[in-house]
BAGU-583320 format. One record per residue (C-alpha): x, y, z; residue in one letter. Coordinates in pm, whole numbers. Layout:
BEGIN
px, py, pz, rest
X, Y, Z, A $
...
***
This chain:
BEGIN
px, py, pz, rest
335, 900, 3571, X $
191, 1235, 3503, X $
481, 1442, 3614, X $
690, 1169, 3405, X $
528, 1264, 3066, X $
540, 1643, 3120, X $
892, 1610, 3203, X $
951, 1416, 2901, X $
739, 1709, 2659, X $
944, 1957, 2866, X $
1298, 1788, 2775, X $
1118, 1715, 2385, X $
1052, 2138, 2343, X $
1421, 2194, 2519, X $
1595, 1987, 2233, X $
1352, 2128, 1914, X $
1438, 2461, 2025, X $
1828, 2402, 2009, X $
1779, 2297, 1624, X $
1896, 2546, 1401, X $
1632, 2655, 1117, X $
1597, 2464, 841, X $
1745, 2114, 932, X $
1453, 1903, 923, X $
1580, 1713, 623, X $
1899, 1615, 816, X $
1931, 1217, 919, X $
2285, 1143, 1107, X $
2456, 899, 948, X $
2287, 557, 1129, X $
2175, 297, 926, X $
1809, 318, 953, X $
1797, 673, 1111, X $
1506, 896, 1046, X $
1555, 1273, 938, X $
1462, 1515, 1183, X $
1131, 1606, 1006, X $
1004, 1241, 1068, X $
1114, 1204, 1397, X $
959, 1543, 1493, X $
603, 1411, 1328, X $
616, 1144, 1512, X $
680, 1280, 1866, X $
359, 1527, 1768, X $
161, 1239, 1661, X $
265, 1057, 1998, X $
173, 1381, 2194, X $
-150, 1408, 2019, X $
-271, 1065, 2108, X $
49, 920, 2309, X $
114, 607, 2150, X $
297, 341, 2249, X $
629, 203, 1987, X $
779, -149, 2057, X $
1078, -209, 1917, X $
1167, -629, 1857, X $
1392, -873, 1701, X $
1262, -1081, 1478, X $
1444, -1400, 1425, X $
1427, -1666, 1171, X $
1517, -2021, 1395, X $
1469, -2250, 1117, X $
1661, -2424, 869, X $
1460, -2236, 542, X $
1366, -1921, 445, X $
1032, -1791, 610, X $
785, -1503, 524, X $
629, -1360, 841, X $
270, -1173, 854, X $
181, -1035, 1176, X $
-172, -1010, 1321, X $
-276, -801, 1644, X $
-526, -812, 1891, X $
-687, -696, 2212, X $
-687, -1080, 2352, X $
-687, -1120, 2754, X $
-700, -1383, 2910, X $
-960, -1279, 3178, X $
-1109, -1396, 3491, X $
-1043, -1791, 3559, X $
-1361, -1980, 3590, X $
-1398, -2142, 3946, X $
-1241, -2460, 4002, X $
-1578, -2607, 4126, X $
-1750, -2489, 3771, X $
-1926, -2753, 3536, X $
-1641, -2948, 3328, X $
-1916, -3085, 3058, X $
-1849, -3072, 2717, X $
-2030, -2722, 2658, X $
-1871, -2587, 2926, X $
-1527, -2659, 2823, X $
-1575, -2567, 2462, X $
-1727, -2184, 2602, X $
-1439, -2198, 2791, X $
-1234, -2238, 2480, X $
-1390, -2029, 2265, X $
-1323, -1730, 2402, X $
-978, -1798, 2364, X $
-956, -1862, 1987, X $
-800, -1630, 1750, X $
-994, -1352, 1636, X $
-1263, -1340, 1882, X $
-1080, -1019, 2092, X $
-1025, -791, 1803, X $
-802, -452, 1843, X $
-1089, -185, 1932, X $
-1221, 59, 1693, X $
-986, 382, 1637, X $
-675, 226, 1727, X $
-386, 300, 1461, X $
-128, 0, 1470, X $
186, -26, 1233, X $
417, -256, 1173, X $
715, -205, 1010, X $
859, -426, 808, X $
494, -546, 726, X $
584, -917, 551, X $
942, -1014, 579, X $
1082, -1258, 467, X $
1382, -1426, 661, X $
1676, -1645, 511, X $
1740, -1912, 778, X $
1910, -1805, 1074, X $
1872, -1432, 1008, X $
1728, -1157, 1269, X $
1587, -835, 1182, X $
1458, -561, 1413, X $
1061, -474, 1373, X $
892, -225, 1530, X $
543, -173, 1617, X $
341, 161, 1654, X $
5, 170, 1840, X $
-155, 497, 1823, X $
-488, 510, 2045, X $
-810, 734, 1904, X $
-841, 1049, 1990, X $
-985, 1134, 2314, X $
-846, 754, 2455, X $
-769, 781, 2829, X $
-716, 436, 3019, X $
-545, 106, 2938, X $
-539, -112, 2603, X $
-373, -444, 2604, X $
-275, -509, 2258, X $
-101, -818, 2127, X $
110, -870, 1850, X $
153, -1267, 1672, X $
409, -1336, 1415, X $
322, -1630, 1173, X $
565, -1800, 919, X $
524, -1974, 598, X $
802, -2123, 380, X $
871, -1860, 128, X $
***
């Protein structure tokens, strides 16, 4: 994987050098594109801490219009307990608990974004959202992160 990123940083300095001065204001004509300045913030900021983007479709499946808030989290579902364990009613509500919302928060220093923040959806409709995780500085290792999408009637 190593080899894999420095190949990618090596291809990322190739293309910035072919840009001719001055263009970082330039966006190509996409819908949605970002200018060259943003885009070239962004690989920095992902170099600096290598973040991870997600990119999603966000789609509206019922029959009214919907606003959606997102909430993220660290949650995992961890180690089963052993088929033999206790099965009283303490036992299966600390079993529970440590699934509920909430209880695996995303650690501390972790940068997440999500873009649109609150849509809101007519029935039917999609929309792309992306996601941004960008770990603290100094972060080496893995971070399972979870993203939840919750609708209300709008």
């Amino acid at each position: 994987m190593q080899a894999k990123i420095h190949e990618q940083i090596e291809r990322t300095e190739h293309l910035i050098r072919r840009l001719p001065e001055n263009c970082t204001d330039w966006v190509p004509a996409i819908s949605g594109a970002w200018s060259v300045g943003f885009l070239l913030g962004h690989l920095l900021d992902c170099l600096a801490g290598f973040c991870a983007v997600l990119y999603a479709a966000l789609r509206n499946s019922t029959r009214r219009t919907q606003t959606y808030k997102f909430e993220v989290d660290a949650y995992t579902l961890g180690t089963p307990d052993p088929c033999a364990g206790s099965n009283d009613a303490n036992a299966r509500s600390a079993r529970v608990a440590r699934h509920r919302r909430g209880i695996q928060p995303v650690p501390a220093g972790w940068d997440v974004k999500i873009d649109p923040e609150a849509p809101s959806l007519a029935a039917g409709q999609s929309i792309p959202v992306t996601v941004t995780a960008t770990p603290p500085g100094g972060f080496s290792g893995n971070q399972t992160l979870n993203v939840n999408a919750f609708a209300a009637p709008a």
